[in-house]
C-alpha positions in Angstrom: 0.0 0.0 0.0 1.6 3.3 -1.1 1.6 6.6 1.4 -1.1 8.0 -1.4 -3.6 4.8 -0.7 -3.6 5.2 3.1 -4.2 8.7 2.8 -7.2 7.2 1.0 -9.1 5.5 4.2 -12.5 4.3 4.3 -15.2 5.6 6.5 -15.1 2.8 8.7 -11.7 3.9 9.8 -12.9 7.7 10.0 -16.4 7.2 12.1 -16.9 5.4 15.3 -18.4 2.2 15.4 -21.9 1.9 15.6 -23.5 0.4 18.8 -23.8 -3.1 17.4 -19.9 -3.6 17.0 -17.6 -3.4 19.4 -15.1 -0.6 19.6 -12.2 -3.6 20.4 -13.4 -5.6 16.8 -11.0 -4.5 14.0 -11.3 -2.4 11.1 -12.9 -4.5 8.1 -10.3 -1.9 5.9 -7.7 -4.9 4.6 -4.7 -3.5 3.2 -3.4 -5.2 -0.1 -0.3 -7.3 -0.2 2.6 -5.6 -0.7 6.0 -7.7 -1.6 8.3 -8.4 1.1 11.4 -5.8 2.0 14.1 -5.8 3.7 13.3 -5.2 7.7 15.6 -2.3 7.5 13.1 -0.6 4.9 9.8 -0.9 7.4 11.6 1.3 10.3 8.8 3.3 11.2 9.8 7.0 12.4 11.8 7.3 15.7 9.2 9.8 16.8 6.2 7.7 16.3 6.2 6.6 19.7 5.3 10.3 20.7 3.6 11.2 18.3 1.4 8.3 19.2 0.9 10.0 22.9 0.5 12.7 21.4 -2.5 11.6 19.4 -3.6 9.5 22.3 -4.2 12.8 24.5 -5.9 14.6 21.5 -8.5 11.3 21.8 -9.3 12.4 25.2 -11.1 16.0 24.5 -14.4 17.0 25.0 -17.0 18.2 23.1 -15.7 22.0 22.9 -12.6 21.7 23.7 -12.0 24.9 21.9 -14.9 27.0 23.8 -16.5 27.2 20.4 -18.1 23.7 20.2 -15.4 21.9 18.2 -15.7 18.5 17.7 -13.5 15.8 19.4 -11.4 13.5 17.9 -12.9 10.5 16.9 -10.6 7.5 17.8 -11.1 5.2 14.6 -9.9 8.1 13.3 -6.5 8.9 14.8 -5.5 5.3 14.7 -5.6 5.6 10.6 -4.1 8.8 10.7 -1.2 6.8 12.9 -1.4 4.6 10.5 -0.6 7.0 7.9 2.2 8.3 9.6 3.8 4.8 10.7 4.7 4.5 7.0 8.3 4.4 6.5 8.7 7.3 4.0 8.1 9.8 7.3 10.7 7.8 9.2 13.2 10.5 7.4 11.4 13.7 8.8 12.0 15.2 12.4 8.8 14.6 14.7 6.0 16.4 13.1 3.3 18.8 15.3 -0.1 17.6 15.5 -2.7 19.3 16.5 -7.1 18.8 16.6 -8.7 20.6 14.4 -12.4 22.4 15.3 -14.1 19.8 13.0 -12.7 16.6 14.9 -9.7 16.5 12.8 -6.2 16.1 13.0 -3.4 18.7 11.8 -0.2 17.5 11.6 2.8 19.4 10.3 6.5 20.2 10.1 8.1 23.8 10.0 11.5 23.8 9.1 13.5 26.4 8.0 13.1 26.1 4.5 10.2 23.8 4.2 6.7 24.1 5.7 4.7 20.9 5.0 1.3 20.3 6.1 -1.4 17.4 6.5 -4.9 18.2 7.6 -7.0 15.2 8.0 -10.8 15.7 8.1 -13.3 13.2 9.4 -15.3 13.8 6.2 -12.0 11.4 4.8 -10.2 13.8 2.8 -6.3 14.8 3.4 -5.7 18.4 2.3 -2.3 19.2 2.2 -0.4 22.8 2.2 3.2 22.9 1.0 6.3 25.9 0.8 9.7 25.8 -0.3 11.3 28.5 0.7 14.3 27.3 -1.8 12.7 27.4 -4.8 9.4 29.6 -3.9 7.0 26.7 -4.6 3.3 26.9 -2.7 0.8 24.8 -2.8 -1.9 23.9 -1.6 -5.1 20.7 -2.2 -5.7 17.3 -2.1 -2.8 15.4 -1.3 -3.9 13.1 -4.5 -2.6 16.1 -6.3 0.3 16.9 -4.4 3.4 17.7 -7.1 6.9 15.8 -6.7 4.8 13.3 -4.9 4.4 12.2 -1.1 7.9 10.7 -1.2 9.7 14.1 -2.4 8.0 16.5 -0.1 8.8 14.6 2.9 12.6 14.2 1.6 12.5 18.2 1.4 10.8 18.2 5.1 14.1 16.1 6.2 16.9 18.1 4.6 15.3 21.7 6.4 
């Protein structure tokens, strides 16, 4: 499964479980086979244990956390977006920000010097993505299906500042 398919997640990942399956039964999203690589190559991120706190804590607010009636991050939810980031083409970057987002989402991004690369996850299941390069002056900003240099470029910029 590529970084661009897991961006692509079913609802069942992004919504709750309904009342008649338990929240401890898995996900019925099955992931496609992907060929075997070395174990070297499936090193997820140094900083994924954190950012998995992180995320864990975000799980925890309220209704309104914000004082404006945000909504709160829905726990099927963050796991995919863990998911997402577990993938070894972040293990590159430095430990990415994340923050909730008023619509139950999750924000995650990395400000470097010369590169400001953004994720924001929506429960409705879309991935918008904002991108600069200071370097070169390139900005951009939509669906991360559309993303130029692909998923794989932007986060090699992320790592090298």
């Amino acid at each position: 499964m590529t970084v661009l398919d897991q961006a692509s997640l079913s609802a069942r990942e992004w919504y709750r479980p309904s009342a008649s399956r338990s929240a401890s039964q898995p996900s019925a999203h099955v992931s496609p086979a992907r060929p075997a690589r070395p174990q070297a190559a499936r090193s997820p991120a140094p900083w994924l244990s954190s950012v998995a706190a992180r995320i864990q804590r975000l799980e925890a607010l309220d209704e309104g956390w914000d004082g404006y009636g945000s909504d709160p991050v829905n726990p099927d939810f963050a796991r995919a977006v863990l998911r997402f980031l577990a993938n070894e083409v972040w293990a590159i970057t430095p430990r990415p920000e994340v923050t909730p987002t008023s619509e139950g989402g999750l924000s995650v991004s990395w400000q470097r010097t010369e590169t400001t690369f953004e994720l924001e996850f929506s429960p409705a299941g879309t991935v918008e993505v904002y991108v600069f390069d200071r370097r070169s002056s390139t900005e951009w900003e939509g669906d991360i299906r559309s993303l130029p240099d692909g998923i794989d470029k932007w986060a090699w910029r992320v790592a090298t500042g």
